[in-house]
C-alpha positions as CSV (number, residue, x, y, z in Angstrom):
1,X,7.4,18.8,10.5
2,X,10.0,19.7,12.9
3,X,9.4,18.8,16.7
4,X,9.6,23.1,16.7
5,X,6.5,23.2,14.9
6,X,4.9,20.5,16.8
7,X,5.5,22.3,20.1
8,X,4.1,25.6,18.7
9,X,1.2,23.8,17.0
10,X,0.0,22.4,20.5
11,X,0.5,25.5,22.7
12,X,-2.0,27.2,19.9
13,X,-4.6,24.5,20.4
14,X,-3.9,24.7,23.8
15,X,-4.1,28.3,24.1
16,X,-7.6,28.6,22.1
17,X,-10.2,29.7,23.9
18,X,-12.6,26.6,25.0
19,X,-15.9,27.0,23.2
20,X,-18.8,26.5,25.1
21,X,-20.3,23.3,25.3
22,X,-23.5,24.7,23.1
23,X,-21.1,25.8,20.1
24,X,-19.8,21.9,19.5
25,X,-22.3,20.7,18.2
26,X,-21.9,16.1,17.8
27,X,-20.5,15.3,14.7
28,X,-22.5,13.6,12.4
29,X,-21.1,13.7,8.5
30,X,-17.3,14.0,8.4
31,X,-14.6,13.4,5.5
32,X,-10.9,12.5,6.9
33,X,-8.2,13.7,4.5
34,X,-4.8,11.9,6.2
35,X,-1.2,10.9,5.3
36,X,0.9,8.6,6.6
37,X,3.4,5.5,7.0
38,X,2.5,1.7,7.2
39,X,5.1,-0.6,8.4
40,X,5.3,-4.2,7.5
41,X,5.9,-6.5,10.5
42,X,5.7,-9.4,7.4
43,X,7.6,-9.2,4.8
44,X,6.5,-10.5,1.2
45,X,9.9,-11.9,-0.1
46,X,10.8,-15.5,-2.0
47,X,14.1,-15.3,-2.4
48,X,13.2,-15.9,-6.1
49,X,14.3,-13.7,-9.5
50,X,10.4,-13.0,-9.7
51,X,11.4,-11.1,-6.1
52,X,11.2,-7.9,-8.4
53,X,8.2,-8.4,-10.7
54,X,5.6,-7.9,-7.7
55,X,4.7,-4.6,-7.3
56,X,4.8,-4.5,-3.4
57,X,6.4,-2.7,-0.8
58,X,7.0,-4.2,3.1
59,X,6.9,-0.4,3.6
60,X,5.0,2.6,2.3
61,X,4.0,5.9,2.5
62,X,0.2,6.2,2.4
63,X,-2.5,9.3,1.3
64,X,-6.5,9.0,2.1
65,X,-8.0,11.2,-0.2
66,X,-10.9,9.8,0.0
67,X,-12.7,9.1,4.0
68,X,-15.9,9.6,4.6
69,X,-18.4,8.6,7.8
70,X,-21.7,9.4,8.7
71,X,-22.7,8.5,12.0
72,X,-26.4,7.8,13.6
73,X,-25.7,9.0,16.3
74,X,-22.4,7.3,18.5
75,X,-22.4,4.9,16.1
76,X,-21.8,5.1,12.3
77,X,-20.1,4.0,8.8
78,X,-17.1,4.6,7.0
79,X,-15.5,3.6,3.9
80,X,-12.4,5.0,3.4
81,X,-9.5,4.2,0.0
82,X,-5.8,4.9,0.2
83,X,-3.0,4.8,-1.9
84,X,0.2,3.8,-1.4
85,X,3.9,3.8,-2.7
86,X,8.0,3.0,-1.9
87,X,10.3,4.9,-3.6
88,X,11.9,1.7,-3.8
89,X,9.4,0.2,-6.2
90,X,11.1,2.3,-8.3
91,X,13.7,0.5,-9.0
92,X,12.3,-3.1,-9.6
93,X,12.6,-3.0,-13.4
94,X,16.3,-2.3,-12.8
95,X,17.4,-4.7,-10.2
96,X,15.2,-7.3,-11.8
97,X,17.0,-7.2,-15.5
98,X,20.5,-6.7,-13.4
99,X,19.9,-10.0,-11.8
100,X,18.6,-11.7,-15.0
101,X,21.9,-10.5,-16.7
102,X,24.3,-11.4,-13.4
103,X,23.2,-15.0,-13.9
104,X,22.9,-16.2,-17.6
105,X,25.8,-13.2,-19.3
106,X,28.7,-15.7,-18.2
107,X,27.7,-17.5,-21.3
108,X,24.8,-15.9,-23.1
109,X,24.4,-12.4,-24.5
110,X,21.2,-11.1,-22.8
111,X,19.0,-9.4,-23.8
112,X,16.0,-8.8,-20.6
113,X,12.5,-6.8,-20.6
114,X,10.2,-6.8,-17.8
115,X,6.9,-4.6,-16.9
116,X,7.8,-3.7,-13.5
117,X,8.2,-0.3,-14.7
118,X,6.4,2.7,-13.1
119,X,6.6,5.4,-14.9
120,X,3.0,5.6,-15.1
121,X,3.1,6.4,-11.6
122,X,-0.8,7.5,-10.4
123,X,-0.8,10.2,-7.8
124,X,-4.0,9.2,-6.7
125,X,-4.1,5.3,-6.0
126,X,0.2,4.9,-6.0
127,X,1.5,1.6,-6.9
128,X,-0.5,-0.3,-3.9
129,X,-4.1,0.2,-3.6
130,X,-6.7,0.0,0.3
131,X,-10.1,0.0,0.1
132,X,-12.0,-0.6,3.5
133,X,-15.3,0.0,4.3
134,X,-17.3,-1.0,7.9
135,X,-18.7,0.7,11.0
136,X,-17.4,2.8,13.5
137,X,-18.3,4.0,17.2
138,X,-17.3,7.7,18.5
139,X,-16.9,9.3,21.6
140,X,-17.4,12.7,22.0
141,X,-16.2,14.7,25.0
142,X,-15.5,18.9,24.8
143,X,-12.9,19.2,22.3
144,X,-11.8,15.4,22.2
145,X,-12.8,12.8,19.8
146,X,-11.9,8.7,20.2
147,X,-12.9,6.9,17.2
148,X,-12.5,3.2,17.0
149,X,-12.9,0.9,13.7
150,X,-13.9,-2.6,12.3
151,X,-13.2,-2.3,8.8
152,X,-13.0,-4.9,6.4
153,X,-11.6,-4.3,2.7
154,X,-9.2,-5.4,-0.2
155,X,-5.3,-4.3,-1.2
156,X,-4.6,-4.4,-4.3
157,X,-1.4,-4.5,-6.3
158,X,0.1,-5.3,-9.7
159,X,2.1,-8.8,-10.5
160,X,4.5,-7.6,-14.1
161,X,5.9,-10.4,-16.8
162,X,9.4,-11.0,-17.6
163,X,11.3,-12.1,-20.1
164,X,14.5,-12.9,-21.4
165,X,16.5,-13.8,-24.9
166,X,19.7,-15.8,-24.7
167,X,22.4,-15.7,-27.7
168,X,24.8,-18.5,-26.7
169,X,28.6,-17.1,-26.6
170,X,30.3,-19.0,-29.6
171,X,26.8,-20.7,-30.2
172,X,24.0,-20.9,-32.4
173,X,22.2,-21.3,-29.1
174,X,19.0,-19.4,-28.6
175,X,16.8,-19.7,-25.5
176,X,13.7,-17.9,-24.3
177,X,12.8,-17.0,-20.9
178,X,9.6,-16.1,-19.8
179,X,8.1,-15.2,-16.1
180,X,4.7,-14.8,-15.7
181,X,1.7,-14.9,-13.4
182,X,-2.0,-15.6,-13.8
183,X,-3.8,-13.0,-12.1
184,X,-2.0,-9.6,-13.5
185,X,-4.0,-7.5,-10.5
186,X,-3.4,-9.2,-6.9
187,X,-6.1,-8.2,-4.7
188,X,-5.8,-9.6,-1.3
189,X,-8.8,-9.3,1.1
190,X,-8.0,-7.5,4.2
191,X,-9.4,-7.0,7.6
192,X,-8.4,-3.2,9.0
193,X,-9.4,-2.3,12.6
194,X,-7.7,1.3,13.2
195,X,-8.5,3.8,16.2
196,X,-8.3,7.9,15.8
197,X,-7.5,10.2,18.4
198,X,-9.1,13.8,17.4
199,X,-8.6,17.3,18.9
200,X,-10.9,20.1,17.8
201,X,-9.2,22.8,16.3
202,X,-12.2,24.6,15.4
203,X,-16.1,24.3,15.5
204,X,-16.3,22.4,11.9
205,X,-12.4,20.7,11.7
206,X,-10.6,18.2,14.0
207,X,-6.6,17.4,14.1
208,X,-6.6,13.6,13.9
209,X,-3.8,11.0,14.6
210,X,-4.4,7.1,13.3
211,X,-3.3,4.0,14.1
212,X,-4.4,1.2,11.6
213,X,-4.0,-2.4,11.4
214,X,-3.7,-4.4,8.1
215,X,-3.6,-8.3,7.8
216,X,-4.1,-10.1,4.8
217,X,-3.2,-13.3,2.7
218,X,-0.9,-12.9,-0.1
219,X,-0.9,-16.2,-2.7
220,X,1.0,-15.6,-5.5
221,X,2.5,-18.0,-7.9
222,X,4.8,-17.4,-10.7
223,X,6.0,-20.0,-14.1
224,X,9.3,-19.6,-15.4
225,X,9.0,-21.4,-18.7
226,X,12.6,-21.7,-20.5
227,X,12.1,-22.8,-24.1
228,X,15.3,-23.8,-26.5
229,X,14.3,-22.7,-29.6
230,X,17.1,-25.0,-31.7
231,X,15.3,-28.0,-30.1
232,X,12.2,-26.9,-28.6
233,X,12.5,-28.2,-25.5
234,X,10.5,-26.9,-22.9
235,X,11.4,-26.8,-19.4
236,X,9.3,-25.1,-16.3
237,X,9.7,-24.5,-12.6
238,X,7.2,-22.6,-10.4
239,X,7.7,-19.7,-7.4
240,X,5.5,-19.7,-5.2
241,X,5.0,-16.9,-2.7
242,X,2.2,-17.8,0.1
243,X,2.1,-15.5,3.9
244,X,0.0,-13.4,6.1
245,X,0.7,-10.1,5.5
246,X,0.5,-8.1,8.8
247,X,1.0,-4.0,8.4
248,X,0.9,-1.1,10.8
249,X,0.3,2.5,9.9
250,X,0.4,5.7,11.5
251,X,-0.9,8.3,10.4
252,X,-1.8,12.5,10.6
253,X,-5.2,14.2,8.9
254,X,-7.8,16.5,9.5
255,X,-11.8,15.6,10.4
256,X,-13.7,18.1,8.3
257,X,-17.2,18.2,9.5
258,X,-19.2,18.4,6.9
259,X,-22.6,18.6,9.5
């Protein structure tokens, strides 16, 4: 939306006439339809060749389809799910098998696979999934609506294999590679306080804005296992990726007022 269209979209709320304080009636059972963008002030990142078999993003666009609250009266729950996604997830699967071929091709022919690949892309949950459920506290005033929250939840993502096959160059030599993990779904419990500022467009739907806060533990650990299969030797080294993930997101949605 074009700063244009943001100045014309206030001078219309603006303009509307005020309804009388009888005609806005508390709000009680509300879903909250938003998108959005979540920041990573932490960064999930080992250094490692597994780098690109984690299926996480530092930062990501976000959809709610799913919000819902029902409040008592000023006070009230909410459990709310979003997905989330980085176009450059995207290109894991490549960079990952580029980097397995950049370091064993001086002397192997490679042959890489990996399932860090997202063409099964859900336009529901994304690649990254939020779940958060907890209560809330409102404050009503005219047109105005503050809501503040102290959700607690889960993110959840995937952790994908690897493998290799190495053909020594003027050898008989054949190697295997193989990266893996022992959980293939991550999920990460999370604690999410957020706030929403509302404006009433109309007597049943409120413009909102979000700000929501997002910290969770990441443990992760991978296995490279290397096995020569003309001696079956066996060799092994572990990557381990261990931090406190901390996110920000801001976001833009509609309060529909269900009653």
């Amino acid at each position: 939306m074009s700063l244009k269209h943001i100045i014309v979209l206030i001078l219309m709320m603006t303009a509307y006439p005020v309804y009388a304080q009888s005609d806005l009636k508390p709000i009680k059972w509300v879903v909250r339809p938003s998108f959005g963008k979540t920041l990573s002030i932490t960064k999930l990142s080992g250094g490692y060749i597994t780098d690109n078999l984690v299926e996480f993003g530092s930062n990501t666009y976000y959809w709610q389809f799913i919000s819902s609250t029902y409040f008592f009266k000023k006070w009230g729950i909410e459990f709310s799910f979003s997905g989330n996604h980085s176009s450059k997830l995207n290109s894991n699967y490549d960079i990952f098998i580029s980097q397995v071929e950049n370091k064993y091709s001086e002397n192997y022919f490679v042959t890489a696979a990996s399932g860090a690949a997202y063409s099964d892309f859900n336009i529901v949950s994304g690649t990254i999934e939020k779940g958060s459920i907890g209560p809330v506290y409102k404050i009503e005033k005219d047109r105005f609506v503050l809501i503040g929250r102290a959700m607690i939840g889960t993110t959840s993502f995937d952790t994908n294999w690897g493998s290799a096959d190495l053909k020594g160059k003027g050898t008989n030599e054949l190697i295997n590679i193989h990266w893996s993990n022992d959980r293939v779904l991550e999920d990460c419990f999370s604690l999410n306080p957020s706030f929403t500022f509302g404006y009433r467009l109309f007597g049943r739907i409120v413009l909102d804005f979000d700000v929501s806060y997002w910290i969770y533990k990441i443990d992760i650990d991978y296995t490279e296992t290397i096995e020569n299969l003309n001696t079956s030797e066996i060799q092994s080294q572990s990557y381990t990726y261990s931090d406190w993930i901390n996110e920000l997101s801001f976001g833009i949605g509609l309060m529909i007022v269900l009653k």
